[in-house]
C-alpha positions as CSV (number, residue, x, y, z in Angstrom):
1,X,14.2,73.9,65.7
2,X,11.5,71.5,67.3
3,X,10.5,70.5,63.5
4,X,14.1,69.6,62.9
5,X,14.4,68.1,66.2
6,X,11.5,65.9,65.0
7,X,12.6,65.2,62.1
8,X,15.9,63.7,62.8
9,X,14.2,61.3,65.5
10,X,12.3,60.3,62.8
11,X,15.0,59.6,60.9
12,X,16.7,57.9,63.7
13,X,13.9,55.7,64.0
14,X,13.5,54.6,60.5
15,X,17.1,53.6,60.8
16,X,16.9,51.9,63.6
17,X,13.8,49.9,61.8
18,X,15.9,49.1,59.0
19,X,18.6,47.6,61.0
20,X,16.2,45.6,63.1
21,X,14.3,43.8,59.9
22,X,17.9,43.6,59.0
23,X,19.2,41.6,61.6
24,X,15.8,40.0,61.9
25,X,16.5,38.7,58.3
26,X,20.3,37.6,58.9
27,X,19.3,35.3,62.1
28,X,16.3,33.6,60.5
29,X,19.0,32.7,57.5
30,X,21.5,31.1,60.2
31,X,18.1,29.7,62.2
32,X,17.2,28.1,58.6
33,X,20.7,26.4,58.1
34,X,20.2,24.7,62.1
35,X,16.4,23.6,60.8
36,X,18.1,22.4,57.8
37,X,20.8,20.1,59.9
38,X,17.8,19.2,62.9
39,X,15.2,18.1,59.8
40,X,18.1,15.9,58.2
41,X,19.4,14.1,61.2
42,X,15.6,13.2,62.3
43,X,13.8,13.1,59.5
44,X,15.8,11.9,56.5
45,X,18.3,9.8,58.4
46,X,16.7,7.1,58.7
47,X,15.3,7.0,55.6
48,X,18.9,6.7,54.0
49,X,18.6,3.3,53.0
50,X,15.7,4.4,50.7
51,X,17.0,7.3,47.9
52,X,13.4,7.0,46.3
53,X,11.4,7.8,48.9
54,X,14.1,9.8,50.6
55,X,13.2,12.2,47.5
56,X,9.7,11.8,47.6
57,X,10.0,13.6,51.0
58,X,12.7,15.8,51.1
59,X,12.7,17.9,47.9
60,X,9.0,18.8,48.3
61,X,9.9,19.6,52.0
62,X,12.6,22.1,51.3
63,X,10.9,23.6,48.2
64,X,8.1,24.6,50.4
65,X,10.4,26.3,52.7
66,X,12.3,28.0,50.8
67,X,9.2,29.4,49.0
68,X,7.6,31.1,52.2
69,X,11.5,32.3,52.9
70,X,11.6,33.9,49.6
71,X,8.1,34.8,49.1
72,X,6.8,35.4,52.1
73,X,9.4,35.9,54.6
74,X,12.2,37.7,53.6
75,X,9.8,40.5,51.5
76,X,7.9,40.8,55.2
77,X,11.0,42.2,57.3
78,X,11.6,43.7,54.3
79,X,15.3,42.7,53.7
80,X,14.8,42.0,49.5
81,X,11.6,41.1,47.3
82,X,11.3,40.0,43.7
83,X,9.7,42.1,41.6
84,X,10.2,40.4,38.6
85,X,10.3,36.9,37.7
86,X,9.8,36.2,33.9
87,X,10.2,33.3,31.3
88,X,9.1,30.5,33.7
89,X,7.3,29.2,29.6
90,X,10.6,28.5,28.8
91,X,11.7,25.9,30.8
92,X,11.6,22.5,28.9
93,X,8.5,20.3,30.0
94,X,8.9,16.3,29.8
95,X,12.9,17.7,29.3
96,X,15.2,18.3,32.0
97,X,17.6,20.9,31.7
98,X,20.8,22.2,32.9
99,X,19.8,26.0,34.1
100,X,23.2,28.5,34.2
101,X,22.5,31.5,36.4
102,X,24.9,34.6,37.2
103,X,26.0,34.8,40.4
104,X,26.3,38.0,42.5
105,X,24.9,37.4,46.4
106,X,24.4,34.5,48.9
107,X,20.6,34.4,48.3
108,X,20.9,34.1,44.7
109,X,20.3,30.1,44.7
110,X,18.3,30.3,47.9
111,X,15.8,32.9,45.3
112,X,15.8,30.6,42.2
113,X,15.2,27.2,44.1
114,X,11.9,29.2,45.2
115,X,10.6,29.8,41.8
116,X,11.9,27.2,39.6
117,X,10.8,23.7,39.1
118,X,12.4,21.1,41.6
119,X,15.8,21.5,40.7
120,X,19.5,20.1,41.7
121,X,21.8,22.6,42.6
122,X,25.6,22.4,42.1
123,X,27.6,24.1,44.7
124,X,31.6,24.6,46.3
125,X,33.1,21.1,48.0
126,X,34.5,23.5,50.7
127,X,30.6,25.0,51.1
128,X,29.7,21.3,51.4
129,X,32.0,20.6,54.1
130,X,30.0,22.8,56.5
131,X,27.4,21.2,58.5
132,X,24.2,22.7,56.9
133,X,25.5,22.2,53.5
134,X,26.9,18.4,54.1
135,X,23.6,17.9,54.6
136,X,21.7,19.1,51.6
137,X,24.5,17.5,49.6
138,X,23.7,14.1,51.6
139,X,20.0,14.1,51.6
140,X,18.8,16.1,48.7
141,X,19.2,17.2,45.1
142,X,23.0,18.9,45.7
143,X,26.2,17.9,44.2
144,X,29.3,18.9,45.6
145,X,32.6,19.7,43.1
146,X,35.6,21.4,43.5
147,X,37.9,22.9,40.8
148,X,41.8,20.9,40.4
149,X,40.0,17.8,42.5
150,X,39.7,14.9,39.7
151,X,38.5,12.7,41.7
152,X,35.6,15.4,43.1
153,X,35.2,16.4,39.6
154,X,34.2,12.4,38.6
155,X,31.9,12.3,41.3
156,X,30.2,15.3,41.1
157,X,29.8,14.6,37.3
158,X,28.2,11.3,38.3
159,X,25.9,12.7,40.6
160,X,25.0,15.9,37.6
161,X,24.6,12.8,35.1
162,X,21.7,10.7,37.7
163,X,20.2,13.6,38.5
164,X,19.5,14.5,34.9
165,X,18.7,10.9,34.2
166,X,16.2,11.1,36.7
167,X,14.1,14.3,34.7
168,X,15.2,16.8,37.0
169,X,16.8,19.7,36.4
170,X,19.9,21.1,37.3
171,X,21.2,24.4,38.1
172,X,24.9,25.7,37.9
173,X,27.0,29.3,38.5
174,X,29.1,29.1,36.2
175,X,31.0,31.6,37.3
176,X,31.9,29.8,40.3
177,X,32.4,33.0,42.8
178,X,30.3,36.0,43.3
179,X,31.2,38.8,41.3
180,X,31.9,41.8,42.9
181,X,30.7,43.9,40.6
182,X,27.7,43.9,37.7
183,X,30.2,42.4,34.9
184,X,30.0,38.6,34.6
185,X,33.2,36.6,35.5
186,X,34.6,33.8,33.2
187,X,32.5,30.9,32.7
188,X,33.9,27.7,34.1
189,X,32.7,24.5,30.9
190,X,31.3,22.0,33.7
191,X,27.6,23.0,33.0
192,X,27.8,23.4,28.9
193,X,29.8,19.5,28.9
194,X,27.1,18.4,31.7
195,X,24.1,19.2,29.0
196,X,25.9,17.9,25.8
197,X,27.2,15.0,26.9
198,X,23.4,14.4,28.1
199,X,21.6,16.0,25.3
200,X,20.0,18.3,27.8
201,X,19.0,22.0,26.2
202,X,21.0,24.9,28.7
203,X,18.3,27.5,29.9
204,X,20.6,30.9,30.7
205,X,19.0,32.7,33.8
206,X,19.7,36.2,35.0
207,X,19.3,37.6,38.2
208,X,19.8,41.0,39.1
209,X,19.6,43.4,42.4
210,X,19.1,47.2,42.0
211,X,21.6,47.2,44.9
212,X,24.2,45.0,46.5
213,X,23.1,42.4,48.6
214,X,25.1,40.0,50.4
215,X,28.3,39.9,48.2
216,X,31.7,41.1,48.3
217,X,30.9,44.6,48.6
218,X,30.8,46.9,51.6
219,X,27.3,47.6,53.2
220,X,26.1,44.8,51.0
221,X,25.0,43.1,54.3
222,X,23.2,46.2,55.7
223,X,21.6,47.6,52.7
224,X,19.4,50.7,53.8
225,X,16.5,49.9,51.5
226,X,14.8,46.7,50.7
227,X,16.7,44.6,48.0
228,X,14.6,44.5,44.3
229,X,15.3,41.4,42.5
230,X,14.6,40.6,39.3
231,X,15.0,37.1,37.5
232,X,14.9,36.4,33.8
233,X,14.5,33.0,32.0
234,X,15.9,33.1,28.8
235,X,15.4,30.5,25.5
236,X,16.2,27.2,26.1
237,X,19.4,26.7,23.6
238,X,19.4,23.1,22.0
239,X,22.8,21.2,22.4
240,X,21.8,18.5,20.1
241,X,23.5,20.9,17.2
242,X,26.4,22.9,19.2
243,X,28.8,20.2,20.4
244,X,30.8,22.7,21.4
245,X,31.1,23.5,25.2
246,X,33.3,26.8,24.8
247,X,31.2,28.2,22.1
248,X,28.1,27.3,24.1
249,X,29.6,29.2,27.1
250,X,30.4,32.5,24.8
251,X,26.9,32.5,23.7
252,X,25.5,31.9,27.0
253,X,27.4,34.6,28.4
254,X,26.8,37.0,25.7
255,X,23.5,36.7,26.5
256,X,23.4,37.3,29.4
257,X,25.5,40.1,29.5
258,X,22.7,41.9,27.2
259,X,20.4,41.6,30.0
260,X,22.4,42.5,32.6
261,X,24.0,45.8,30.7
262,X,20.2,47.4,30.0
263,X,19.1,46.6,33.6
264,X,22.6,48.2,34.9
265,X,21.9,51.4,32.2
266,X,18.4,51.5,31.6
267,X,17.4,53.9,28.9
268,X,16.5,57.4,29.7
269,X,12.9,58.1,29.5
């Protein structure tokens, strides 16, 4: 009886750990969205007037951050790591390209920001409309669209169009929502008529958790373990020869969906 007794506050206490570095991890997300609003407001602000050097100073600034989040942080209170983050050789050099990622949690573009190149980000107007978000849209590398909106549409599409102009690249979820489950959603066209109509190559990228994390499912907020992530950088596909921005999506997503479907049922050993 006292080994059992023992046992179960041990067990207790593990669990009690877990939710801690849990918690932990959730409030250092919210503190990171007020750093994000404080650092905008005193130190971009007032260099508004000046988009170059705006830039200069910003993007490096948040890559940084987000890296130690990622990298450092986040595997330390042990809420989710990366364990695998391959095909980083196929990213275009002297070429900017538009990057299409599945989308499954709230950390996905949070994790691929860390390890890829600087790179824009296109996210939901109605995310942008919150205060840490307005931000990033107004002083760095995000764009801003929303679905039915024309005149959103042209805007965003201006911004995706400078950016690329610029060199950098540009990352898109194509899918618009998280999926609630391992199966990719229907890909929206914005990204695949983004690249051709700029005669950018798309680079299909694959994340994947070996549990939920942050999504639409139950206990996905909690998990009991520490997340695994893995990321995959796939063959840049040339648009100079597809024109097409539906056929582009089905191979994209085709894919992808290979990836996803042996890291869902890996082989037996």
């Amino acid at each position: 009886m006292p080994a059992k007794g023992q046992a179960s506050q041990s067990a207790r206490a593990r669990s009690c750990l877990k939710f801690s570095l849990a918690l932990l991890a959730h409030c250092s997300y919210l503190l990171t969205l007020v750093i994000v609003i404080l650092a905008s407001l005193v130190l971009l602000l007032p260099l508004l007037p000046f988009p170059r050097v705006r830039r200069s100073v910003a993007n490096p600034l948040l890559r940084r951050y987000l890296r130690f989040f990622s990298l450092s942080y986040l595997p330390a209170v042990r809420a989710c790591r990366i364990v695998e983050c391959s095909g980083l050789e196929h990213l275009p050099e002297g070429q900017p390209a538009v990057i299409v990622a599945n989308h499954r949690s709230s950390i996905d573009a949070i994790l691929l920001l860390a390890v890829l190149p600087p790179t824009g980000l296109v996210i939901k107007a109605r995310h942008a409309r919150k205060p840490a978000y307005a931000c990033l849209v107004r002083f760095f590398d995000f764009v801003s669209t929303e679905a039915g909106a024309p005149s959103v549409i042209r805007h965003s599409l201006d911004k995706c169009r400078q950016l690329l102009a610029s060199g950098m690249n540009l990352l898109i979820f194509p899918e618009g929502i998280r999926a609630s489950s391992s199966q990719l959603m229907p890909f929206a066209d914005l990204a695949f008529r983004v690249a051709i109509e700029q005669g950018c190559p798309i680079v299909p990228v694959v994340i994947h958790s070996d549990r939920p994390f942050l999504n639409r499912i139950t206990g996905s907020y909690f998990p009991p373990e520490t997340v695994l992530f893995r990321i995959r950088i796939l063959a840049p596909i040339a648009t100079t020869t597809e024109r097409d921005p539906h056929r582009l999506s089905d191979l994209v997503s085709r894919q992808m969906s290979a990836i996803l479907k042996t890291w869902n049922h890996p082989a037996p050993n």
